[in-house]
N, C-alpha and C positions, 0 to 999 in steps of 0.2 A: 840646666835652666829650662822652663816651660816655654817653648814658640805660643805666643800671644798671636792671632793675625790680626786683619781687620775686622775680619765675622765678629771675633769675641768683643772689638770694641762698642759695634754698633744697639743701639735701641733692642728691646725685645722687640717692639711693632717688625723692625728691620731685619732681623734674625728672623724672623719667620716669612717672610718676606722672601730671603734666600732661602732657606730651607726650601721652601714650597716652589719656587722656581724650579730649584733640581730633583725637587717631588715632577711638574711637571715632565720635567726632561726625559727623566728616568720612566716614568707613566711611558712615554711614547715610544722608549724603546723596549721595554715588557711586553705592551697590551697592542693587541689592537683591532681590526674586526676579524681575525679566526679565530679570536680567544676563546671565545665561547665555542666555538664548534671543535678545536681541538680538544677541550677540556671535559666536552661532553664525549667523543670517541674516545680518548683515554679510559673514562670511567668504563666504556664498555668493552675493553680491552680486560679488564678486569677477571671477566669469567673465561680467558685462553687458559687452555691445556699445554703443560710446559712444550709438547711437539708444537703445536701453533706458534708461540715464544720463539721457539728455537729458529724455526725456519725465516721467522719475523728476522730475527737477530744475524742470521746467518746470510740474508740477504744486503743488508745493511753492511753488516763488517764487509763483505767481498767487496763492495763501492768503495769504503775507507782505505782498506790496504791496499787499493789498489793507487787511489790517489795519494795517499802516503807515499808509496812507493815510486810511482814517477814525478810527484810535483810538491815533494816538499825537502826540503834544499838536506836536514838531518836525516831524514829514515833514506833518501835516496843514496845521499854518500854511504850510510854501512852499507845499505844491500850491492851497491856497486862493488862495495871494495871483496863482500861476501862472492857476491859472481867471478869475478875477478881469481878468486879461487876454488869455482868450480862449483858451487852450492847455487846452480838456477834455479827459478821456481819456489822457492825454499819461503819467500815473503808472502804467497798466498793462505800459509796456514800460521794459525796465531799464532799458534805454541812455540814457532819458530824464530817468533821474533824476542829480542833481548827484553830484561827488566830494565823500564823508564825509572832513572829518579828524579825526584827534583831538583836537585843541584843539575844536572844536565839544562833542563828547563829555567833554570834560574840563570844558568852562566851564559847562555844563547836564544834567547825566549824569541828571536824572531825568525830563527835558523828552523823553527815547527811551524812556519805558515807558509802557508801555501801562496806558489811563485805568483800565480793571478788573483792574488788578495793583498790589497794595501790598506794600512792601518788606518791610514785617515778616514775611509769609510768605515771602518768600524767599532765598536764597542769595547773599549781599553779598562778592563777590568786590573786593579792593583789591591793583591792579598798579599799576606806575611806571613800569614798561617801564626804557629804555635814559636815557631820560630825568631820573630822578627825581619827574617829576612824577605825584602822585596820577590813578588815574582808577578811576571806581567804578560798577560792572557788578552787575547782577541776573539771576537766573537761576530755573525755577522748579526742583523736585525732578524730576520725567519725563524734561525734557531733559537735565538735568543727569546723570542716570543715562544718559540714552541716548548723549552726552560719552564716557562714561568706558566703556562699552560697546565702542563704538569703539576708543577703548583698549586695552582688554583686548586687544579681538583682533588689530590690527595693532601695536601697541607692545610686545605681549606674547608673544601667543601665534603670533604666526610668528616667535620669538625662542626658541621652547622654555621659556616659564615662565609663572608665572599669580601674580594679585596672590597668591597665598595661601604662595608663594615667599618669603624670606626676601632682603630686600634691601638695598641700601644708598644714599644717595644724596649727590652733595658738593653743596651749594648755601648760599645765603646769608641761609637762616635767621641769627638770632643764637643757637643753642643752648646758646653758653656764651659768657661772661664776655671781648670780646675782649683786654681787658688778663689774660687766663686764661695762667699759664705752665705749669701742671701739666697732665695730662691728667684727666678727660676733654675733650676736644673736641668730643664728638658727644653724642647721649642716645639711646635707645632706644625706640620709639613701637609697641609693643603693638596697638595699634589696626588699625596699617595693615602691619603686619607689618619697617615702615622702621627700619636705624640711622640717620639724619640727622648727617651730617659737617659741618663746620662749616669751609667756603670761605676763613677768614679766617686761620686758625690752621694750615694745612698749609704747612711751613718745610722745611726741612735736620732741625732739631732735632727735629721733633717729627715727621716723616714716619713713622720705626718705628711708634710709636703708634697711628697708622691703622693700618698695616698689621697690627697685631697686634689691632687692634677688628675688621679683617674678618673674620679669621680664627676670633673667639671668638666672634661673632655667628652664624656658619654661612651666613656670607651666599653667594648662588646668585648674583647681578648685579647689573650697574653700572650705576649712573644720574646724570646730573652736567652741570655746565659742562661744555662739551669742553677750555676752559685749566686746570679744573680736576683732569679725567683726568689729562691728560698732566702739567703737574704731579706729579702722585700716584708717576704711570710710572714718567717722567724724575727725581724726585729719590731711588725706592725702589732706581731702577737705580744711579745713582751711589753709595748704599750697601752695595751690595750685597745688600740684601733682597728678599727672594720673594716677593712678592704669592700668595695662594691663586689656583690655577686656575678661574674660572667661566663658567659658561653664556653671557654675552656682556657686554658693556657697551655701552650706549644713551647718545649723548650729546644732549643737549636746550639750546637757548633760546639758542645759538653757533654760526658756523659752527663742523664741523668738517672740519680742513684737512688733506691727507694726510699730512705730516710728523705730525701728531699720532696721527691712527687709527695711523700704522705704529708708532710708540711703546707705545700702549697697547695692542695688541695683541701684542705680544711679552710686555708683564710683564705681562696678562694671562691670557695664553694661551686668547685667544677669541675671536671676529667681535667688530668694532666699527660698531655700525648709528649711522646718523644719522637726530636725528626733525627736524619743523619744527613750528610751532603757536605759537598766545599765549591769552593767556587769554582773551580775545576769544571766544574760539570759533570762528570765522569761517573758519576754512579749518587744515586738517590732512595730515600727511605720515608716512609711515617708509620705513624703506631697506629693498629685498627682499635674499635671499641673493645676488641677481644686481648688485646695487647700485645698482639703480635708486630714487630718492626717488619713491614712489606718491601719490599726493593721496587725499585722502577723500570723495570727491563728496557724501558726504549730510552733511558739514559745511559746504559753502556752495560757491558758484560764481566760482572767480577769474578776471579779467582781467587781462590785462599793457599796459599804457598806458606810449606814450612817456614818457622821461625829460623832455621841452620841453612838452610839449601834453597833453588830456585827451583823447587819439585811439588806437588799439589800434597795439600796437607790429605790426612784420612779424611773421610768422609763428619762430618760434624765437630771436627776439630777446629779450635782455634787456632789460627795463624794469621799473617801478611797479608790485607786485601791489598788485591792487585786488579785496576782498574783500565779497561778498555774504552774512553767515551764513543757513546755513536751521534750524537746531539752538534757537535761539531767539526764537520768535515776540512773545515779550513786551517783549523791547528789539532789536529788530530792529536791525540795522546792515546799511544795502544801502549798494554801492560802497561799502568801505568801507576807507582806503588805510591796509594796517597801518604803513607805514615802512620795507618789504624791498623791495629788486630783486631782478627770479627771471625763467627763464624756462619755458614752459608747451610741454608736449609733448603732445596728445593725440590718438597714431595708433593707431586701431583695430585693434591687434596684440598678438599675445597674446607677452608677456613671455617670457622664460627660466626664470624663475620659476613661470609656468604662470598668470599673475593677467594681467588686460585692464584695469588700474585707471592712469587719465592718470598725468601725471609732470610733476615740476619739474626741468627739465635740470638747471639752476643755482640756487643761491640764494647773492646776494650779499649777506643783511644788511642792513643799512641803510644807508637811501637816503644818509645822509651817510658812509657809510666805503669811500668811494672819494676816489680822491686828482685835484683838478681843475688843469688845467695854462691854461696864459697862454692858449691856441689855442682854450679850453673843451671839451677832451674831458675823459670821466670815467671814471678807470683804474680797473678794479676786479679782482678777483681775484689781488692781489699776494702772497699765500700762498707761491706758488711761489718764492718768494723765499725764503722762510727754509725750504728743503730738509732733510730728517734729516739731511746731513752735514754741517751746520754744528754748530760744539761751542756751541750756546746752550741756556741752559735758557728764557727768554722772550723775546722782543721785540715792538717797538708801535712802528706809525709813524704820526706825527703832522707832519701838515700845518700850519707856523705861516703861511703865506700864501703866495701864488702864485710863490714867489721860493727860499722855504725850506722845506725835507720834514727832520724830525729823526727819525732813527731811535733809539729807546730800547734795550739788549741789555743780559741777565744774561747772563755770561758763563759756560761750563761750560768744566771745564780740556780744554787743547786752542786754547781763544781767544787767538791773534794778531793784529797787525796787520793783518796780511794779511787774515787774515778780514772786520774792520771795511771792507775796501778792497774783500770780495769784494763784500760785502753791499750796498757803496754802486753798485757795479758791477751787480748784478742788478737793483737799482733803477732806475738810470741808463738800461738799457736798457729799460723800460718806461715812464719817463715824459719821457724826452730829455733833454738837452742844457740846458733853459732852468732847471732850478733847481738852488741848491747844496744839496745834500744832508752832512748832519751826522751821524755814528753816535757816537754818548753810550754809555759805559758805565755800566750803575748796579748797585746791592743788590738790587733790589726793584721792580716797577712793578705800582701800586695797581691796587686793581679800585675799581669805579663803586659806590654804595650800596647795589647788591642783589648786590651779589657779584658780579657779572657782569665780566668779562673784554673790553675793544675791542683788537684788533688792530690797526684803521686809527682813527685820531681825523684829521680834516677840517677845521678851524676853519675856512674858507673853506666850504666844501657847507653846513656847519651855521649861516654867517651869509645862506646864498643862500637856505634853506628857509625861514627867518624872516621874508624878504623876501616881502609880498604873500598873507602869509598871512591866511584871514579872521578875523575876530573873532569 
């Protein structure tokens, strides 16, 4: 049954009313007067040489693990019990220390903060991730400004716009009522200058609506699912309605796939940047005009570790990023495996762009949305498959077991047989011969409880990660 609260009862006047209050709130613990002067030494952090980075990064981690290691109630117990059997010293170097997962952090999320840090002064961040499952993060207000700093300048402002910009964003708040038939859809948040669209409620029916909220908001850009972009694109196109022209649209917290940027930039009429990040903190990215995904170096230090083993993948390989934050020293997370495969590029060469900042070649999302075949390889980057010249408005492929791959498809007119035949065909040629492949047609295919959009679902990867995992 859907939790109704009292927000969804109230007036829209009132809903935005609240909304914007916790626009304010939120304002105060983002921004505040260093914002701009971090955000402008950030940009100029830009032109370091990965030895400048390195020693940047290496000064920093030495304060983390150190505090780690005597004042935080978890890392302190292993390395005790480690000494205990003779490994001193052994916590100064990262490489030494174990793979974090999140279930550790989920099962004891206050056992990672540090003993002279109490939660009521701080900033209580609650994610689920892809998951569902709760996990609850602390933050103080410096870093957390220094976060959003960052922000600013690479999310933002090499995008041509600044929080004070008018914007908009599709995600999966509940803003409104989702048994809601009328509009509005979205609410208005003062605060933070955001309309807030509401992930659940953009159909056929009700797409104009949006459309006609962006338009009366004055909104400048786009922020969102990337299934929820294209969505927006693909179904304002099929109406024939015109999206307003803006400044760009940023999609976040999805891949996104090039069948979709080329969509939403047409009914746009704008760049379409890719960011990466979680709430974590732990490690961060955006796309330059050159389209390269940059990393944030003074958000934490990634590694990319095999798929099989806790050993460093080759050099430009895809694997396990494995994230270090250095942004908060109060609940440190070293190694710490967000759940993405990606891989890491960092040649000391200065961009097209005109920026010398590393790079993620790839990011494939999570570790379980790849598709695993009898032989045990693990296919990933099947995008390419659903091409813009197929007439689909969505699809989702889901692995029922090493035998069966079903492919899910909304059909857009234009959809034939043949196309179902194309698609099983594209498939076919990237994961062989050994499984039947099924193409379903359906109405509609759900998103996961934060809104959020999977293209590949695994049931196989995700019964393999379960397996040997720690408690």
């Amino acid at each position: 049954m859907v939790k109704i609260t009292i927000y969804h009862h109230l007036p829209y006047p009132l809903r935005v009313a609240a909304a914007s209050a916790k626009g304010y709130y939120l304002r105060w613990w983002r921004y505040g007067p260093e914002t701009e002067r971090l955000a402008e030494e950030a940009l100029e952090r830009e032109s370091w040489t990965s030895p400048q980075w390195k020693n940047w990064q290496e000064e920093r981690l030495a304060r983390l693990l150190h505090r780690a290691r005597h004042n935080v109630p978890y890392h302190r117990a292993y390395w005790d019990e480690r000494e205990r059997h003779g490994e001193r010293g052994a916590w100064q170097y990262l490489e030494n220390w174990p793979i974090l997962r999140k279930e550790a952090v989920r099962a004891r999320p206050r056992a990672f903060l540090a003993e002279d840090c109490h939660p009521r002064w701080m900033f209580h961040l609650h994610t689920s991730g892809t998951t569902g499952t709760p996990l609850s993060l602390w933050i103080r207000r410096r870093p957390l400004q220094y976060w959003y700093a960052l922000f600013e300048a690479r999310c933002r402002r090499w995008y041509g716009v600044s929080r004070r910009d008018r914007w908009a964003i599709i995600g999966g708040q509940l803003v409104a009522d989702v048994r809601r038939q009328e509009p509005p859809f979205w609410v208005w948040n003062a605060g933070l200058n955001q309309l807030y669209l509401s992930a659940y409620h953009l159909a056929p029916a009700t797409v104009h609506h949006y459309v006609q909220a962006i338009a009366h908001y004055g909104v400048r850009y786009l922020w969102g699912y990337s299934s929820s972009l294209h969505a927006l694109a693909d179904l304002a196109e099929a109406q024939g309605l015109e999206l307003p022209a803006l400044q760009v649209v940023i999609s976040n917290a999805e891949p996104l796939y090039d069948f979709q940027r080329q969509k939403i930039a047409e009914a746009c009429r704008c760049p379409v940047r890719a960011t990466y990040g979680m709430a974590e903190m732990v490690a961060g990215a955006s796309e330059c005009q050159a389209g390269v995904l940059h990393l944030w170096p003074e958000a934490g230090i990634v590694e990319v570790l095999s798929d099989d083993a806790d050993v460093p993948a080759p050099p430009g390989e895809v694997g396990r990023l494995i994230c270090t934050g250095l942004i908060n020293p109060d609940m440190p997370l070293i190694r710490y495996e967000v759940g993405d495969r990606g891989a890491l590029s960092w040649e000391d060469a200065l961009c097209s762009c005109g920026r010398r900042l590393p790079a993620l070649t790839c990011v494939e999302g999570r570790l379980d949305a790849v598709v695993i075949t009898r032989d045990g390889r693990r296919i990933g980057r099947l995008d390419p498959i659903f091409k813009a010249d197929l007439p689909l408005h969505a699809a989702q492929i889901i692995q029922e077991s090493l035998e069966l791959l079903r492919v899910r498809v909304v059909p857009a007119p234009g959809y034939t047989p043949r196309t179902a035949g194309e698609i099983a065909e594209r498939l076919r040629q990237r994961v062989g011969d050994d499984m039947e492949i099924v193409v379903e047609e359906v109405e509609h295919i759900p998103r996961g409880p934060n809104g959020k959009f999977r293209m590949v679902i695994s049931k196989v990867a995700e019964t393999q990660q379960c397996v040997g995992q720690p408690s």
